[in-house]
N, C-alpha and C positions, 0 to 999 in steps of 0.2 A: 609444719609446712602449711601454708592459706591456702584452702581448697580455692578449685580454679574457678571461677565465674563466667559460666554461660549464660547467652540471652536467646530466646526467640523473637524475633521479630517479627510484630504481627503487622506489618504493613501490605498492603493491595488490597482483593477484594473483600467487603462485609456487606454483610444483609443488613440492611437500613428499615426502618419506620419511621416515619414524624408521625408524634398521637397527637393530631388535632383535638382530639376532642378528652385527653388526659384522662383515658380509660385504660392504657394497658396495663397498669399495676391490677387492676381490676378485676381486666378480663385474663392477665395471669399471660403477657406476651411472651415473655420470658421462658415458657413453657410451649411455644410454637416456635414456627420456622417463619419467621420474619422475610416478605413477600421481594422486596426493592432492595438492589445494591448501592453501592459506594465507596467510592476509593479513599483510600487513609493509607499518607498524610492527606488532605486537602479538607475543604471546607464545603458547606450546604450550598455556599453560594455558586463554589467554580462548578459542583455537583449538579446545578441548576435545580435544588429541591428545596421546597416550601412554595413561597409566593414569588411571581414575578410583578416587581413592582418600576424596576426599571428610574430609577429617580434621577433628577439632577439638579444635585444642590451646589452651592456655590460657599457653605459656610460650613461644609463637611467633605470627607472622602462619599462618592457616591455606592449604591449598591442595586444590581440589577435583580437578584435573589435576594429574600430574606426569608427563614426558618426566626421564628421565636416561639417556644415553647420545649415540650419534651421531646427527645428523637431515641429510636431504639438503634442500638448497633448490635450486629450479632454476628460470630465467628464461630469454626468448627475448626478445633486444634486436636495435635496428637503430641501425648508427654512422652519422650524417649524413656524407654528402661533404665537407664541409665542417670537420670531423675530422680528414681524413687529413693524415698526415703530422707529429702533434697526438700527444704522450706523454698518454696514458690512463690513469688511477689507479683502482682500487676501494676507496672510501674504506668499512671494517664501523668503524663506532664504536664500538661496545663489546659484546664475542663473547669467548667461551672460542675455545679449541684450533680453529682455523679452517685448511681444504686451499679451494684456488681449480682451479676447473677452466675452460677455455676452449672450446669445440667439442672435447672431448676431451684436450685439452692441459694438464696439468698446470702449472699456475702458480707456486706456492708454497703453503706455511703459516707461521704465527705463534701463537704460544703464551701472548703477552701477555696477563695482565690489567687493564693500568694503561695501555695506550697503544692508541689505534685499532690497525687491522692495515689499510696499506697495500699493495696491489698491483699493479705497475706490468702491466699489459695493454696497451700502445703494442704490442707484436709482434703479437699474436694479432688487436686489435679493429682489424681495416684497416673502410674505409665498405663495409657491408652487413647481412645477418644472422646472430648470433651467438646463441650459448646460455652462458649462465653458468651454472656448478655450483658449491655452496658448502658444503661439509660442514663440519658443528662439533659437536665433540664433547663436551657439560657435563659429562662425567665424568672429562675426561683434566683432572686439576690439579698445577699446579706445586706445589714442598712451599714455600709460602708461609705455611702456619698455616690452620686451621679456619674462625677466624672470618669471613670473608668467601666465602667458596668452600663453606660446607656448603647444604645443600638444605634446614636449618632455620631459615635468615639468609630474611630478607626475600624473600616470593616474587617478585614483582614485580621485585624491581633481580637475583635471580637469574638471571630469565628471560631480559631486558634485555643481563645479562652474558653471559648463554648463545647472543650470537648473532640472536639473536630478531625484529632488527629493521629496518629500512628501509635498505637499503646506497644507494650515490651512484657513480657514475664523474665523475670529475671531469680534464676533459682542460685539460693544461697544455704551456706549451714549455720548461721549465726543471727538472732532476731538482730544484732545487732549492726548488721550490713543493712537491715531491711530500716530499721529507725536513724542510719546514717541522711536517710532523706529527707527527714527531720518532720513528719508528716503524723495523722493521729484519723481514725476512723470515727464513726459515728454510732449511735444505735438506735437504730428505729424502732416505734410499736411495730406490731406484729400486722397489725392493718394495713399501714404504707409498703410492708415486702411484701406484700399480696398472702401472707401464709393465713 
């Protein structure tokens, strides 16, 4: 019998940061309680966080927000007992340059533009409560070409790409449900996860 497949759905509020100044790996954000909220799904723009710049262009969609750079998201979750023992995935469906933090614990990143970014959490999410950290950064791009990845492509599926939007944990008992997503993590020195 296929064990059943539950999800949490982490949509409504998160604690938000934009590191202007690309010090929170640094200063170890991931390990505070991140100051500013943000609703997920949605984007920095409808959020009205970063710059206002208010534009109006004639040879693009326009944008009255722009965020470019790093942003911190952060959520405080609780694993049901009924979990345990239950490989856990963080399923970001479509996110630029994404680091995963766990109660401090460095997770992984993925750099994908074209594939969810899966992250297995089975170690870190035992039943209780946790805190999730998710940095993503729209300005780190792969050299893939312009047209999709500039900031004067479509605001909205920008934003979308940038991470922006509602993540899922979805606990499974098979790696094989979790590599169904067709997705691959990355591994940073030890200097970039703040360790």
């Amino acid at each position: 019998m296929k064990p059943e497949r539950q999800t949490m759905f982490l949509a409504g509020t998160w604690r938000f940061a934009p590191d202007r100044e690309n010090a929170g790996i640094r200063e170890r954000w991931f390990a505070r309680t991140l100051d500013d909220t943000i609703s997920l799904p949605g984007t920095t723009d409808e959020a009205r966080k970063g710059e206002c710049v208010n534009e109006h262009c004639a040879d693009r969609l326009s944008r009255v927000w722009r965020w470019i750079g790093p942003a911190w998201y952060q959520k405080p979750i609780a694993i049901p007992p009924r979990w345990k023992g239950r490989r856990i995935v963080l399923f970001l469906e479509r996110t630029k340059d994404s680091q995963v933090w766990v109660d401090s614990i460095w997770v992984g990143g993925d750099d994908s533009l074209s594939t969810p970014h899966v992250f297995d959490l089975s170690a870190q999410l035992t039943p209780g409560r946790h805190t999730i950290t998710i940095l993503v950064d729209n300005a780190k791009l792969p050299p893939v070409g312009p047209c999709h990845c500039r900031d004067q492509c479509h605001g909205r599926w920008r934003e979308e790409a940038g991470g922006h939007r509602a993540r899922d944990l979805l606990p499974s008992r098979t790696p094989e449900q979790a590599r169904d997503h067709g997705t691959r993590q990355q591994e940073l020195p030890a200097a970039e996860r703040g360790v």
